[in-house]
C-alpha positions as CSV (number, residue, x, y, z in Angstrom):
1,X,5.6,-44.9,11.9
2,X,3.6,-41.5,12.0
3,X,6.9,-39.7,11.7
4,X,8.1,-41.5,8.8
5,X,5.0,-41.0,7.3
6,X,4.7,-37.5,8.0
7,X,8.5,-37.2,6.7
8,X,7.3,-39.1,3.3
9,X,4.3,-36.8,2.6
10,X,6.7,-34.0,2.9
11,X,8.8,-35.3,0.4
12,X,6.4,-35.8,-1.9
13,X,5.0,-32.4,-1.2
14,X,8.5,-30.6,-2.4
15,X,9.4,-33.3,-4.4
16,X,6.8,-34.3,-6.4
17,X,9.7,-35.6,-9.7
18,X,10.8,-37.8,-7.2
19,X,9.5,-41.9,-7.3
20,X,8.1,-43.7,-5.1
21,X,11.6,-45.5,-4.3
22,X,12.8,-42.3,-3.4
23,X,10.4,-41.1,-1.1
24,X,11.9,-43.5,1.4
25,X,14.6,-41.5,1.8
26,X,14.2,-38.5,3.7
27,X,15.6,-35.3,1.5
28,X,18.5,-33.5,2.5
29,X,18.5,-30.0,4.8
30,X,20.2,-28.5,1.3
31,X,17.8,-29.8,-0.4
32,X,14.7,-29.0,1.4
33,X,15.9,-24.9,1.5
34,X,16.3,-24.8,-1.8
35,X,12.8,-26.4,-3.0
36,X,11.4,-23.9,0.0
37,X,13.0,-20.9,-2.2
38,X,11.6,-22.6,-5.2
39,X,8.3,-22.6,-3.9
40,X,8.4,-19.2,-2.4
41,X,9.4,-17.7,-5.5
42,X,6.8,-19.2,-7.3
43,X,4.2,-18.1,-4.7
44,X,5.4,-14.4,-5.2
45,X,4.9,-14.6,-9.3
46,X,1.7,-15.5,-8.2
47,X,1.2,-12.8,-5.7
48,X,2.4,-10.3,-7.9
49,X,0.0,-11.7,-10.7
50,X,-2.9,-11.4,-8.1
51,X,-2.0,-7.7,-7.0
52,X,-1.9,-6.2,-10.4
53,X,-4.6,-4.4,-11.8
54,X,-6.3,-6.4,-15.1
55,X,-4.6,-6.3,-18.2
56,X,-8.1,-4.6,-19.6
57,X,-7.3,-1.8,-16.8
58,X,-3.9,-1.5,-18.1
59,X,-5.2,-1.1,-21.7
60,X,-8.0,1.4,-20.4
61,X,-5.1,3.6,-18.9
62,X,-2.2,3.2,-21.5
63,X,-2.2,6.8,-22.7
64,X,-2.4,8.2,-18.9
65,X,0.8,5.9,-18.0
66,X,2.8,7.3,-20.7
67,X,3.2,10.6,-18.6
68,X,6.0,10.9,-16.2
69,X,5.3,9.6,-12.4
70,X,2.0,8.2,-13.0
71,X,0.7,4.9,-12.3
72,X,-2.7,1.8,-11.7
73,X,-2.4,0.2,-8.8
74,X,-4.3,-2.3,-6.6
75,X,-5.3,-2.1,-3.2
76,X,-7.0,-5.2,-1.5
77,X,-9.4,-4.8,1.5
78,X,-7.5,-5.6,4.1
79,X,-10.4,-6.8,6.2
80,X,-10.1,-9.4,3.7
81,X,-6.3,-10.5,3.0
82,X,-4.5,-9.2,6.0
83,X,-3.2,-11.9,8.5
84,X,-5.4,-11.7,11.3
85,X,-4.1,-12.2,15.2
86,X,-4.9,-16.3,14.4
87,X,-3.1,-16.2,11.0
88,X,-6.9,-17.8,10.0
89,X,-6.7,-15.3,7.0
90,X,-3.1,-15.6,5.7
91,X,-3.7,-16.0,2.1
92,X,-0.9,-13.7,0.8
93,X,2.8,-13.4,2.5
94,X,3.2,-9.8,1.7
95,X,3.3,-8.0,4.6
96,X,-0.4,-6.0,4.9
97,X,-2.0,-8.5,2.6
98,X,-1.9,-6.1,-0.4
99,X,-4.0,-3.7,1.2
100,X,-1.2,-0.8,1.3
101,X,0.8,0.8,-1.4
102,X,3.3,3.3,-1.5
103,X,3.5,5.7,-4.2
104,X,7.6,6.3,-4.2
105,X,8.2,2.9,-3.2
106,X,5.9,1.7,-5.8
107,X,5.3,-1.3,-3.5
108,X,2.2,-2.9,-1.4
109,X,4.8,-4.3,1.3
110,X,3.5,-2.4,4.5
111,X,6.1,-0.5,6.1
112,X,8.6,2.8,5.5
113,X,7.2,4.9,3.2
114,X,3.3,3.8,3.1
115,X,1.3,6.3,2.1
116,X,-2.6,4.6,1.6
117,X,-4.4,1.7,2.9
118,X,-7.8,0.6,1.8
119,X,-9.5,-0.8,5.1
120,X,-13.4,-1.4,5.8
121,X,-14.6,0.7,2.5
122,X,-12.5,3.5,3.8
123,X,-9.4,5.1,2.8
124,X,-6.4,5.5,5.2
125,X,-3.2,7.8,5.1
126,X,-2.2,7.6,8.8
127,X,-0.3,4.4,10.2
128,X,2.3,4.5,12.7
129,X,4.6,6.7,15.1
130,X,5.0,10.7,14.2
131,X,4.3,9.8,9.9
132,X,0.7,11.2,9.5
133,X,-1.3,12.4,6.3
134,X,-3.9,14.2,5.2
135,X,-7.0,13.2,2.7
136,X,-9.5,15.2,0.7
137,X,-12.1,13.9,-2.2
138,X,-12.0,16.0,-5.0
139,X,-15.4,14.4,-6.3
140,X,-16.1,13.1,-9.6
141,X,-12.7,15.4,-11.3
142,X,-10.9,14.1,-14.1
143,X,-7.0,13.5,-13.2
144,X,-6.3,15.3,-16.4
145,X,-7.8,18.2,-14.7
146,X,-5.9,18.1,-11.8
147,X,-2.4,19.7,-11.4
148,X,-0.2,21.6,-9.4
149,X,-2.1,25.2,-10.2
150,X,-5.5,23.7,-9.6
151,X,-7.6,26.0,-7.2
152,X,-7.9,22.7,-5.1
153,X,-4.6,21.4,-4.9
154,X,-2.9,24.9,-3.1
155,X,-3.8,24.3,0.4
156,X,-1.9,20.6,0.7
157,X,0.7,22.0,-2.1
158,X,1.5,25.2,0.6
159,X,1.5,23.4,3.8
160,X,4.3,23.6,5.8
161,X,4.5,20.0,7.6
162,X,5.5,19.7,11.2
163,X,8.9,20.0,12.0
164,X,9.3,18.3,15.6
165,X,7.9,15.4,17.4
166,X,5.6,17.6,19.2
167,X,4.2,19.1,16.5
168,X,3.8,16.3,14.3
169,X,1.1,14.2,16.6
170,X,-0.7,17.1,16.8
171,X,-1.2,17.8,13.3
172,X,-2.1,13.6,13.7
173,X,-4.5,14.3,15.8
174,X,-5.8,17.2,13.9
175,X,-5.9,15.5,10.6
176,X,-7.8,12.2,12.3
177,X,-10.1,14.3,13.4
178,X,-10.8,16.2,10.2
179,X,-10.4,19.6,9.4
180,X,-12.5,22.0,6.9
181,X,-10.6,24.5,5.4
182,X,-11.6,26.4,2.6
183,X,-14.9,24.3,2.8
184,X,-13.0,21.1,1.7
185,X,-12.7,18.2,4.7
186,X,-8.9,17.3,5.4
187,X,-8.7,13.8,7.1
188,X,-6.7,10.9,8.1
189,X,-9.7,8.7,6.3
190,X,-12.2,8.9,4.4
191,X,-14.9,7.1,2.2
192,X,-13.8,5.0,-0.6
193,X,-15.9,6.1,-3.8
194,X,-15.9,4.6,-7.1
195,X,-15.3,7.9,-10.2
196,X,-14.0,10.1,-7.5
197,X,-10.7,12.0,-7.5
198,X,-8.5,12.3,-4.2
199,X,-5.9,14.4,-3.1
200,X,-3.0,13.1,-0.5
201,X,-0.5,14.6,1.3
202,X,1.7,12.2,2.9
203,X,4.7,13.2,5.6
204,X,6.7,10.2,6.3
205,X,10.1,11.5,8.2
206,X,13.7,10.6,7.1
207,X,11.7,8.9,4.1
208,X,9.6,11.2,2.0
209,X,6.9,14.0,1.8
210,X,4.7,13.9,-1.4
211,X,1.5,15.4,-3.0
212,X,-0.7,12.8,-5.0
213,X,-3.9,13.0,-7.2
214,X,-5.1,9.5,-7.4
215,X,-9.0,8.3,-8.9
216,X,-10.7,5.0,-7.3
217,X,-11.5,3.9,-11.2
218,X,-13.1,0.6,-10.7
219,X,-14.4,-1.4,-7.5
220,X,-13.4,-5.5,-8.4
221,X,-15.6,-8.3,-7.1
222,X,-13.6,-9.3,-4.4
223,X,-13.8,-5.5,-2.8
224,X,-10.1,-4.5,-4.6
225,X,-9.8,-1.0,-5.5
226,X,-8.3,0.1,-9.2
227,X,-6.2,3.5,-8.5
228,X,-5.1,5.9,-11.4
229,X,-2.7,8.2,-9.8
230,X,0.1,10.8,-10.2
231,X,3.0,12.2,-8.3
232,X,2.1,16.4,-8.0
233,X,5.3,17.2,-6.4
234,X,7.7,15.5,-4.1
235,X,9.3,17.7,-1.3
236,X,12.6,17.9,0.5
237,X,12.9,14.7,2.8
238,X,11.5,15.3,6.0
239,X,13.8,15.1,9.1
240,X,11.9,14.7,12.8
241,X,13.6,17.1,15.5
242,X,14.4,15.4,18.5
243,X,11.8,15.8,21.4
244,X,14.6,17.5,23.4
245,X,16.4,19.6,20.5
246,X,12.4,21.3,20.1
247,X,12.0,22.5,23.4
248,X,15.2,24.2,23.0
């Protein structure tokens, strides 16, 4: 009896067009995957809906989107949205809980090609393996006044990423550490400031290597973080030497 009522709840869970004749009879396998697609789809228009920055954001920055490789996005905290060890806290399916976007992927799915996170009011650029980053805030600087030539840009627009494994978690290490060069801090993470302007450097190997200007532009009520940024320059694709073929 609890099984077929379990069974009948289901039903009328997935199939809620269905009368109450129907719900006697159990749904097929066919059937059940495709209202299971149904559903999922409709649960990513949502998530997409949920991730995007507000329509008055996109009106704010309509001019600045215009330009070429520019873009708003929305990072959640992932304190927040991110599936915990329990899965107490799975409220969104997308892999990081929105908390992560990548800026060539144009994507918040965590994975290949992440280059920030938003985690515990800080800002992250490091994540996994030999991929590493580097951070520095820029203060309360325009975007517009931020290019290529800018005084503050040359250091992460001249450096000469790492080349072999080796290398590569040492400039991690470095970088999580901080570094002060040229009396601005260089670091893996820093503090998440509302009407300040960042610079990122972001090596990912046999992905992608690209210098961003991006501007925390407005703190939401749930913690979420409004991004204005642009794509400086994008650089060769970085290929990670084998540990062996580097102590050749």
């Amino acid at each position: 009896m609890k099984r077929f009522l379990t069974s009948t709840l289901f039903a009328f869970v997935l199939f809620p067009a269905l009368g109450i004749t129907a719900l006697a009879q159990a749904p097929s396998r066919d059937e059940i995957l495709s209202a299971i697609k149904s559903k999922r789809m409709e649960l990513q228009e949502f998530e997409t809906k949920f991730l995007a920055p507000s329509a008055e954001d996109q009106l704010a920055y309509a001019d600045f989107l215009q330009q070429p490789e520019t873009g708003l996005a929305r990072l959640l905290p992932r304190e927040t949205y991110d599936v915990d060890a329990n899965k107490k806290n799975q409220a969104l399916t997308v892999r990081g809980g929105g908390a992560f976007y990548s800026f060539t992927r144009l994507t918040h799915e965590y994975g290949w090609g992440t280059q920030i996170g938003l985690e515990q009011g800080h800002l992250l650029t490091c994540f996994a393996g030999a991929d590493y980053g580097m951070l520095t805030n820029l203060g309360d600087v325009p975007l517009e006044a931020i290019s290529i030539e800018s005084n503050e840009v040359k250091y992460l627009a001249s450096y000469e990423r790492a080349n072999d494994e080796p290398h590569a978690r040492a400039e991690y290490q470095r970088f999580g550490a901080g570094d002060r060069i040229g009396g601005a801090l260089f670091k893996t993470r820093l503090p998440a400031t509302v009407d300040n302007s960042y610079l990122l450097r972001g090596v990912h190997y046999s992905d992608s290597d690209v210098l961003v200007a991006f501007r925390i532009v407005r703190k939401d009520t749930d913690g979420s973080l409004i991004i204005a940024w642009k794509l400086l320059k994008k650089y060769p694709r970085p290929e990670l030497a084998r540990t062996d073929q580097a102590a050749k």
